[in-house]
PyMOL commands that place a pseudoatom at each C-alpha (Angstrom):
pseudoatom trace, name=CA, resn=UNK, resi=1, chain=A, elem=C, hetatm=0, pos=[47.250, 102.908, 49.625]
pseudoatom trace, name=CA, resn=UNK, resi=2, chain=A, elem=C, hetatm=0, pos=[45.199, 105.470, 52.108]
pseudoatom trace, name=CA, resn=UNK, resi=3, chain=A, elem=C, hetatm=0, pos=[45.327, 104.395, 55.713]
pseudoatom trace, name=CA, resn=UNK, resi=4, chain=A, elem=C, hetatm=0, pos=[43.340, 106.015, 58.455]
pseudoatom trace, name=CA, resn=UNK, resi=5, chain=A, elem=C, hetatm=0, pos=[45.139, 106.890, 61.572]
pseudoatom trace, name=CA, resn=UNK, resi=6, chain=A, elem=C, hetatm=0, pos=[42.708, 105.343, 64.412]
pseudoatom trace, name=CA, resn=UNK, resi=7, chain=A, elem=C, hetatm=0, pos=[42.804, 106.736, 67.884]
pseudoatom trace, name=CA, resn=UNK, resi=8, chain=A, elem=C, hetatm=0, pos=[42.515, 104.550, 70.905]
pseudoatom trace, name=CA, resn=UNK, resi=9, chain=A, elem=C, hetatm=0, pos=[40.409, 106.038, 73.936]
pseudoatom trace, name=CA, resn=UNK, resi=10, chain=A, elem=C, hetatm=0, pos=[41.766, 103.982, 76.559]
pseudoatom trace, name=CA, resn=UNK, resi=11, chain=A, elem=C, hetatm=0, pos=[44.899, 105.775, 75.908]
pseudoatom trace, name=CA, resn=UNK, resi=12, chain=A, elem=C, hetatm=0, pos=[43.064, 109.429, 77.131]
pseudoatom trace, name=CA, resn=UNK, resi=13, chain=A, elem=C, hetatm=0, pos=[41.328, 108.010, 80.153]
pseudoatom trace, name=CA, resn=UNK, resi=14, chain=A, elem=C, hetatm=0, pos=[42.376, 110.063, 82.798]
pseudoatom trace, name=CA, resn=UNK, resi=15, chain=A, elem=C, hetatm=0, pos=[43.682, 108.155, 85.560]
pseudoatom trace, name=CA, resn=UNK, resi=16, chain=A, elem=C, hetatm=0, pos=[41.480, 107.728, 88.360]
pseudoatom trace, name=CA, resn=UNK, resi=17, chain=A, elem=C, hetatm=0, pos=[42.854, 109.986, 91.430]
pseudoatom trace, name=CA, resn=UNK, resi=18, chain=A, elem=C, hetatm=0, pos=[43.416, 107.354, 94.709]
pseudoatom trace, name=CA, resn=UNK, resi=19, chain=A, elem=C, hetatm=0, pos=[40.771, 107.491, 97.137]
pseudoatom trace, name=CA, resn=UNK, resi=20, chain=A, elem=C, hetatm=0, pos=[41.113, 107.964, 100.741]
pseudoatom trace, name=CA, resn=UNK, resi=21, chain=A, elem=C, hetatm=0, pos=[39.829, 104.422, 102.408]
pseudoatom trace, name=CA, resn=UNK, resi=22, chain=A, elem=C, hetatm=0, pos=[35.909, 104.785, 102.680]
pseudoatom trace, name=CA, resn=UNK, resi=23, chain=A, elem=C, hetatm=0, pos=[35.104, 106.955, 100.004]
pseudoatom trace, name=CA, resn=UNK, resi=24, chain=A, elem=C, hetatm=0, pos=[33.509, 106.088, 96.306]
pseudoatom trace, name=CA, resn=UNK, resi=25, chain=A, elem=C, hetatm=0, pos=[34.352, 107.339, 93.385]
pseudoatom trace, name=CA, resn=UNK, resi=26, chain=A, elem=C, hetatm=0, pos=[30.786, 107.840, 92.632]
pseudoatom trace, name=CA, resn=UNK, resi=27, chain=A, elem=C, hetatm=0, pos=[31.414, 111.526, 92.197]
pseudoatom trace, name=CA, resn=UNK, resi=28, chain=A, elem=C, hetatm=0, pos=[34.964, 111.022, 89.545]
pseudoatom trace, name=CA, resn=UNK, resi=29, chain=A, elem=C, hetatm=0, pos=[33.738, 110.947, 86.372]
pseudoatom trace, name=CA, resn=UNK, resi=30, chain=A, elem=C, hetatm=0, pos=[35.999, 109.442, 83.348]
pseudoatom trace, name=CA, resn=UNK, resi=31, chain=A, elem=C, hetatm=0, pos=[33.661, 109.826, 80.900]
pseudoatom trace, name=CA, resn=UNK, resi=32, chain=A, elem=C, hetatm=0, pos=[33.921, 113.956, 80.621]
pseudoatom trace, name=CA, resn=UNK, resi=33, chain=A, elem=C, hetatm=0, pos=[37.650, 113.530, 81.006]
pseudoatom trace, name=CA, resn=UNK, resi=34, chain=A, elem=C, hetatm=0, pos=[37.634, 111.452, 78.230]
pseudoatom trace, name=CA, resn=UNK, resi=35, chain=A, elem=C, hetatm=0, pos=[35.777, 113.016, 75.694]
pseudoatom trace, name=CA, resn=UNK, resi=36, chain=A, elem=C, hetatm=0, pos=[37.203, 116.515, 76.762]
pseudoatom trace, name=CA, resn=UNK, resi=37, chain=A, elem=C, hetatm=0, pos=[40.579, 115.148, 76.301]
pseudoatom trace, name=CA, resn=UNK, resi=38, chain=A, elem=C, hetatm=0, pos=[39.449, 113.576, 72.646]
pseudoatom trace, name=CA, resn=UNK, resi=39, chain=A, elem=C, hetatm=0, pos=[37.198, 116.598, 71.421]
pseudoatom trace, name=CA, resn=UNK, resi=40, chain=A, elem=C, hetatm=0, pos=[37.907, 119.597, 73.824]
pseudoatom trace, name=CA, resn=UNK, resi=41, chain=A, elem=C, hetatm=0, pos=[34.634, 119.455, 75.031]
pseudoatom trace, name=CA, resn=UNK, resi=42, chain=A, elem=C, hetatm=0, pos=[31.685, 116.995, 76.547]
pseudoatom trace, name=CA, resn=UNK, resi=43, chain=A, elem=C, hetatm=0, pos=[28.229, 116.656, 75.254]
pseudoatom trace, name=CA, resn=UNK, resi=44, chain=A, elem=C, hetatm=0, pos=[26.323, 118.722, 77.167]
pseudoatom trace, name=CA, resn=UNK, resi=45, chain=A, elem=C, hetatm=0, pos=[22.963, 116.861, 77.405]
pseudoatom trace, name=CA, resn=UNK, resi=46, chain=A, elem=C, hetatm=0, pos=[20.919, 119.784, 78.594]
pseudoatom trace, name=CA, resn=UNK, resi=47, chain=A, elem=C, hetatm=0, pos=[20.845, 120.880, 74.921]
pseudoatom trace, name=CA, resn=UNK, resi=48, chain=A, elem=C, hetatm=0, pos=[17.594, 119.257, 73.069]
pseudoatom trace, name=CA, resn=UNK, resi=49, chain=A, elem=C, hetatm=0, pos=[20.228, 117.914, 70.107]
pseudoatom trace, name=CA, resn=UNK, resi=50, chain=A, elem=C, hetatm=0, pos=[22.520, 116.324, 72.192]
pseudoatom trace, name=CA, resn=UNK, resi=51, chain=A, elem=C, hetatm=0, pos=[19.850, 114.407, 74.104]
pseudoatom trace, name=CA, resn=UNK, resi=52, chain=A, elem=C, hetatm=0, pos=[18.351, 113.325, 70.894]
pseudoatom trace, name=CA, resn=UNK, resi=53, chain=A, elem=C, hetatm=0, pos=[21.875, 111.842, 69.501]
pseudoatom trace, name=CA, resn=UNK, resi=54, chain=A, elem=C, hetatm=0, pos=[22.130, 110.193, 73.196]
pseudoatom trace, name=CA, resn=UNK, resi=55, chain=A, elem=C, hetatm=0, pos=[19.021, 108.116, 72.460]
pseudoatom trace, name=CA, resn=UNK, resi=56, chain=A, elem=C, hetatm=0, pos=[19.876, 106.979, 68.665]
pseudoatom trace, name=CA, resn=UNK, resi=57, chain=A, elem=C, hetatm=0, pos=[23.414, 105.786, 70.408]
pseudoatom trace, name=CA, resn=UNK, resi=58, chain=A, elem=C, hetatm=0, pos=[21.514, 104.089, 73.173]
pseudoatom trace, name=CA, resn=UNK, resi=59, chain=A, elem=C, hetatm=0, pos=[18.966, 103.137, 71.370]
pseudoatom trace, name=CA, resn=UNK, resi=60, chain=A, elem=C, hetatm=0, pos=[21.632, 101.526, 68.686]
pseudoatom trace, name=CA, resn=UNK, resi=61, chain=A, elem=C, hetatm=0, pos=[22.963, 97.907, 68.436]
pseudoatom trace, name=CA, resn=UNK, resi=62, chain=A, elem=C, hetatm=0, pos=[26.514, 98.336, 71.018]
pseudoatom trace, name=CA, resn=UNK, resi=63, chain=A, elem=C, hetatm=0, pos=[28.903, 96.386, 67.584]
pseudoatom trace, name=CA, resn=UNK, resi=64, chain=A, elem=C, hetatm=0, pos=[27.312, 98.954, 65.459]
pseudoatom trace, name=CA, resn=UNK, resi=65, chain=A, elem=C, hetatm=0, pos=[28.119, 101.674, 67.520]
pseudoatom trace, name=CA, resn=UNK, resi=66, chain=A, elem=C, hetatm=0, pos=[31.206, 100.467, 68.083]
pseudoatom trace, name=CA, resn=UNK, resi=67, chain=A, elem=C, hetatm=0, pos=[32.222, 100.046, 64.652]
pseudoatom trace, name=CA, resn=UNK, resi=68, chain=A, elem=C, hetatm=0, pos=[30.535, 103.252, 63.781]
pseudoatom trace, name=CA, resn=UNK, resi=69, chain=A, elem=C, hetatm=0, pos=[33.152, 104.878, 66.498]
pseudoatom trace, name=CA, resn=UNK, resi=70, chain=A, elem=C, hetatm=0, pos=[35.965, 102.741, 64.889]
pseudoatom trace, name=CA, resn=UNK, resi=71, chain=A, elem=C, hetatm=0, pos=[34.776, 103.634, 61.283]
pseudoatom trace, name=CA, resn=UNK, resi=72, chain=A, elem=C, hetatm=0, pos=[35.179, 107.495, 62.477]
pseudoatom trace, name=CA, resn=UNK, resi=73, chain=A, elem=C, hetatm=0, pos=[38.231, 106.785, 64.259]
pseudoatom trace, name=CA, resn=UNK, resi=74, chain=A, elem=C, hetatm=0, pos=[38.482, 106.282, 67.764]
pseudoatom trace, name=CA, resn=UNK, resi=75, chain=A, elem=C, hetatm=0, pos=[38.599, 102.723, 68.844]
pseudoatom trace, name=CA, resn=UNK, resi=76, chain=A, elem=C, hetatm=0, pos=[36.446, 102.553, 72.063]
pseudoatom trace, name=CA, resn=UNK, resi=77, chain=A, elem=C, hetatm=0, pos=[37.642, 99.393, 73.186]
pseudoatom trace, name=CA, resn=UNK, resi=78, chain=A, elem=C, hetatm=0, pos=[40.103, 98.532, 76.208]
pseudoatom trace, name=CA, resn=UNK, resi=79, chain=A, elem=C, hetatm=0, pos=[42.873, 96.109, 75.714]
pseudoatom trace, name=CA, resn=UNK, resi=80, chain=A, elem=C, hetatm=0, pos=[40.592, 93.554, 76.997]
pseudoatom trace, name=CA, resn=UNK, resi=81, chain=A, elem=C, hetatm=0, pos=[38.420, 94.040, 74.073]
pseudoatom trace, name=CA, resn=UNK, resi=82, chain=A, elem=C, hetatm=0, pos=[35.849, 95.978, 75.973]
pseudoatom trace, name=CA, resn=UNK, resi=83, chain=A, elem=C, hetatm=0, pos=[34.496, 99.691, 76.027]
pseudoatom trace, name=CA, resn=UNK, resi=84, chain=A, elem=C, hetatm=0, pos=[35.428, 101.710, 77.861]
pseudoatom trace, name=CA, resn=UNK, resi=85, chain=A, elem=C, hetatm=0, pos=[33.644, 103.824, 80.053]
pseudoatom trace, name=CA, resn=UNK, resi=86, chain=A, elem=C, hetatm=0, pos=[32.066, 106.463, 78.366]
pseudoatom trace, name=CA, resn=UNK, resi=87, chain=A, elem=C, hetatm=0, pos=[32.438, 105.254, 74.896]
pseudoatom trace, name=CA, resn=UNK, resi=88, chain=A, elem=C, hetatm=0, pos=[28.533, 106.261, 74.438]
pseudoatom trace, name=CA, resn=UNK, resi=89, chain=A, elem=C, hetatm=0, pos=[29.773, 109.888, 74.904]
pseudoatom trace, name=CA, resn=UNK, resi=90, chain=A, elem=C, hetatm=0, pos=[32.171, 109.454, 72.421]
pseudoatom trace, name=CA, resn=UNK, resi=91, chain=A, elem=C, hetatm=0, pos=[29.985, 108.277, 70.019]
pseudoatom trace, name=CA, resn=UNK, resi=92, chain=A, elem=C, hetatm=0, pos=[27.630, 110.626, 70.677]
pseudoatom trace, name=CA, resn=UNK, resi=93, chain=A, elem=C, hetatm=0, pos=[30.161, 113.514, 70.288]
pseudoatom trace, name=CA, resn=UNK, resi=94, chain=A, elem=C, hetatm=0, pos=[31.373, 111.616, 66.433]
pseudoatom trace, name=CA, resn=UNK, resi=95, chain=A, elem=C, hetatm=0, pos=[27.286, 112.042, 65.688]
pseudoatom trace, name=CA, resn=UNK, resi=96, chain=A, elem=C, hetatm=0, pos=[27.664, 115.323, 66.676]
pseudoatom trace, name=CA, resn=UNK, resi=97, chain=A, elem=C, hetatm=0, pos=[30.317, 116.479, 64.619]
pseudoatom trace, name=CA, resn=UNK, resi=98, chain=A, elem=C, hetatm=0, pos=[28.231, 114.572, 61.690]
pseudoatom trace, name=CA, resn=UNK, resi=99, chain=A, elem=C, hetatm=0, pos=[25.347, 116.550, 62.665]
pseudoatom trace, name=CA, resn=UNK, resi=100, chain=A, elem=C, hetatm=0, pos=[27.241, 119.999, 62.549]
pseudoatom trace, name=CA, resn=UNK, resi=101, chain=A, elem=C, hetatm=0, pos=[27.314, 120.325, 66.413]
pseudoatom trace, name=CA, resn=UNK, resi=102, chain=A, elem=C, hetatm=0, pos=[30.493, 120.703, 66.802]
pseudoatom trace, name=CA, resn=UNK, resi=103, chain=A, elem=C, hetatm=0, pos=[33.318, 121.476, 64.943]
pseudoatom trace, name=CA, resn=UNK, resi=104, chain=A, elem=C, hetatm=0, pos=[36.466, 120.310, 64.516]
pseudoatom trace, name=CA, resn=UNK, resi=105, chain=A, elem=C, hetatm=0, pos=[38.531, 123.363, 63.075]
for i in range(1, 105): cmd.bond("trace and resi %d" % i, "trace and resi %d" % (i + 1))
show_as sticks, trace
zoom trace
């Protein structure tokens, strides 16, 4: 019997830094932390490609592109059951490594 080893995200979601009292954290973003920390890099969106895979994932049904993720191995789901943030980027960096984008060797 094959299994799959399946990766959680939650588990590489960098912790968020404490804030001093006033301040947002508009400008801390989780989402490049995550998928750097999963694929060693972030989908840089600037790039025609990239912005194209961003719509299909948008675009898509959010249980299909969850399972999709799942199917390619990264559960994007908290404990709770739901995404977490930035799980659009991850998907969008699995469709890039389908498309030849990036590589993982």
């Amino acid at each position: 019997m094959q299994t799959q080893t399946v990766i959680r995200a939650v588990d590489y979601l960098p912790e968020k830094p404490e804030l001093a009292e006033g301040t947002t954290d508009e400008l801390v973003s989780e989402t490049d932390g995550l998928t750097v920390r999963l694929f060693g890099a972030a989908p840089d969106y600037t790039q025609k490609e990239y912005e194209e895979l961003w719509q299909v994932v948008f675009n898509a049904d959010e249980k299909e592109m969850i399972a999709y993720c799942r199917k390619k191995g990264v559960d994007v789901l908290d404990d709770n059951g739901y995404p977490v943030s930035g799980w659009r980027d991850v998907a969008v960096m699995l469709k890039a490594i389908d498309a030849g984008l990036v590589s993982l060797a």
